[in-house]
C-alpha positions in Angstrom: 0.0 0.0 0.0 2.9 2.4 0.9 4.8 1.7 -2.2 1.7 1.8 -4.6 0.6 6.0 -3.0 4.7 6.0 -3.6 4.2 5.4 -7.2 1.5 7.5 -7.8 2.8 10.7 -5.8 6.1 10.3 -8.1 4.3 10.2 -11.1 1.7 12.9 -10.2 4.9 15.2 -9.2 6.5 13.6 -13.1 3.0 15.1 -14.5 2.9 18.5 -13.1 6.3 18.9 -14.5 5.7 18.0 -17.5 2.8 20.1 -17.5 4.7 23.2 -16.4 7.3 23.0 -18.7 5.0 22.4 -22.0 3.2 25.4 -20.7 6.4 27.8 -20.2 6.7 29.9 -23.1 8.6 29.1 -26.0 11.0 32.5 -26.4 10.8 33.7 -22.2 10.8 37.6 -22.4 10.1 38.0 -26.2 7.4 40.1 -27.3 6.6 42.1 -30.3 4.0 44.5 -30.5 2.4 46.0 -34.4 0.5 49.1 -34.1 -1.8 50.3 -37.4 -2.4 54.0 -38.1 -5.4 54.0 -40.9 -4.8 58.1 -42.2 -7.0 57.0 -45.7 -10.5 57.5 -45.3 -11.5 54.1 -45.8 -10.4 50.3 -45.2 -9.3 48.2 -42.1 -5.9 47.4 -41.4 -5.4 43.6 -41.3 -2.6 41.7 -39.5 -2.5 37.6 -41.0 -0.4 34.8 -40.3 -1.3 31.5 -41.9 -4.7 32.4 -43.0 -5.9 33.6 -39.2 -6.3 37.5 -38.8 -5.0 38.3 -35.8 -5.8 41.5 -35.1 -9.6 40.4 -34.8 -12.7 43.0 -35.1 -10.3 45.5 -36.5 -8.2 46.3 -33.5 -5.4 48.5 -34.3 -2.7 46.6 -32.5 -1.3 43.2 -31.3 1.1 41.7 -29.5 3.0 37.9 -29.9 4.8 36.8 -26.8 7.7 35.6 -28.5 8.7 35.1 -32.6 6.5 37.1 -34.6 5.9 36.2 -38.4 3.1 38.0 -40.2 1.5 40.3 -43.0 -0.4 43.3 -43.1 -2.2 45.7 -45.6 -5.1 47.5 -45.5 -8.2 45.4 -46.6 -10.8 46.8 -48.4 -12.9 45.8 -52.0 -10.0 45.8 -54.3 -7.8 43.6 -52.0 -8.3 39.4 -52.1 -8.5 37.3 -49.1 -4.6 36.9 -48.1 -3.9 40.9 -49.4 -3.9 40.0 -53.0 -3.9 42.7 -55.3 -2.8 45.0 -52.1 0.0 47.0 -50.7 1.6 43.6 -48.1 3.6 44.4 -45.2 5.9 41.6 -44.9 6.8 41.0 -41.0 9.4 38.8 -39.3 10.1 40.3 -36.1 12.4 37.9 -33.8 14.9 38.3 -30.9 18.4 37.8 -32.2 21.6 35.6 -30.2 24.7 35.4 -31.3 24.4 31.7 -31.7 20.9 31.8 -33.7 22.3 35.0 -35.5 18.5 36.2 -35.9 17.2 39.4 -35.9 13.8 41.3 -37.2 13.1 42.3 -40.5 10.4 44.2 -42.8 9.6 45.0 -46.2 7.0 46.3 -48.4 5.9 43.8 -51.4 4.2 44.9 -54.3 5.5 42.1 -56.3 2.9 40.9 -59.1 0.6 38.7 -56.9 0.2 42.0 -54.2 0.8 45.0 -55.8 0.5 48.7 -55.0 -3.0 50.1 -53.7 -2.2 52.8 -50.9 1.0 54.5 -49.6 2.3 52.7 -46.8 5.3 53.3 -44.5 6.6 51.0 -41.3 8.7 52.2 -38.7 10.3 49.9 -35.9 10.0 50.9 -32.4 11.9 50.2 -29.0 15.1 49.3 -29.8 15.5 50.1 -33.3 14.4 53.3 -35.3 14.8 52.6 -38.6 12.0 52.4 -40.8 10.5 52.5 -44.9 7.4 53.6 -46.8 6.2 53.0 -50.6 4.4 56.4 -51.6 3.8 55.7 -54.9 4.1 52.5 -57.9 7.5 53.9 -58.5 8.8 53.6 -55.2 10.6 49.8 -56.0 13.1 48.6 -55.7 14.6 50.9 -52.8 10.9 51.5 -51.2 9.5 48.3 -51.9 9.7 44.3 -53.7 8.4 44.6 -56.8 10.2 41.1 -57.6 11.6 38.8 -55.8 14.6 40.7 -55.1 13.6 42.2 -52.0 17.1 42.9 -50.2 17.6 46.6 -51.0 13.4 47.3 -49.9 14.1 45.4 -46.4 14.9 47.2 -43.2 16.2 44.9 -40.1 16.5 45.3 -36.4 19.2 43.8 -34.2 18.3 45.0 -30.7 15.5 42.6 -28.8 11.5 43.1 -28.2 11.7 45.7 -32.0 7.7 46.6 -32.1 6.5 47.8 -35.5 4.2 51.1 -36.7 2.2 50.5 -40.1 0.7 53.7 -41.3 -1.5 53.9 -44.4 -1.8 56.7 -46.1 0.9 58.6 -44.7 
């Protein structure tokens, strides 16, 4: 009798570890925050990973407890489902080590299956203050990806926790 509640408290205490360290988060400390300013008079701002909007009813910011990975445009009746056809924020904000070498990074794409609807400019925030905007078609390839040759359009961010501002219509 003593040995089997022996048993069972060790594997109740082997559970509750478990559980606490599947439940830990994945990147401790991490945390990225994108903020929308909508300055055109029409359309929501749309934040989209994987086919889920995350920025749900139209909120104009979110925040991701660790690795961020993303898109963003401003949805309204010319743009398709995933920002087809629209101005597309491109978002990869992550905390860099020295042994992962990782860091955040940004661009506009108006390649062929996105293209240009509305200006649109990003700027990092927190550690970081660099930034780029797309004001008109012509802004590629320094403003934005109009192929996919999007080094020169991309702006990254080296310091840790880099939130991000996305204004429309600038």
């Amino acid at each position: 009798m003593i040995f089997s509640k022996s048993v069972l408290y060790l594997i109740t205490i082997a559970t509750a570890a478990a559980i606490s360290v599947s439940a830990a988060p994945k990147h401790k400390g991490e945390k990225h925050t994108v903020t929308f300013v909508n300055k055109c008079l029409f359309g929501t701002p749309k934040l989209q990973r994987n086919g889920r909007i995350l920025n749900e009813k139209g909120k104009t910011s979110y925040t991701e407890d660790g690795r961020l990975t993303a898109t963003a445009w401003l949805e309204y009746d010319k743009c398709g489902e995933n920002g087809e056809k629209c101005s597309l924020v491109v978002i990869d904000l992550e905390n860099g080590t020295q042994s992962n070498n990782a860091d955040s990074s940004v661009y506009i794409d108006l390649s062929a299956q996105y293209g240009y609807s509305v200006p649109v400019k990003f700027q990092y925030q927190g550690p970081c203050n660099g930034g780029n905007q797309c004001l008109s078609e012509s802004c590629c390839p320094d403003g934005a990806a109009c192929d996919s040759n999007y080094q020169s359009a991309e702006r990254q961010c080296l310091g840790n926790n880099a939130n991000l501002e996305i204004t429309f219509c600038p």
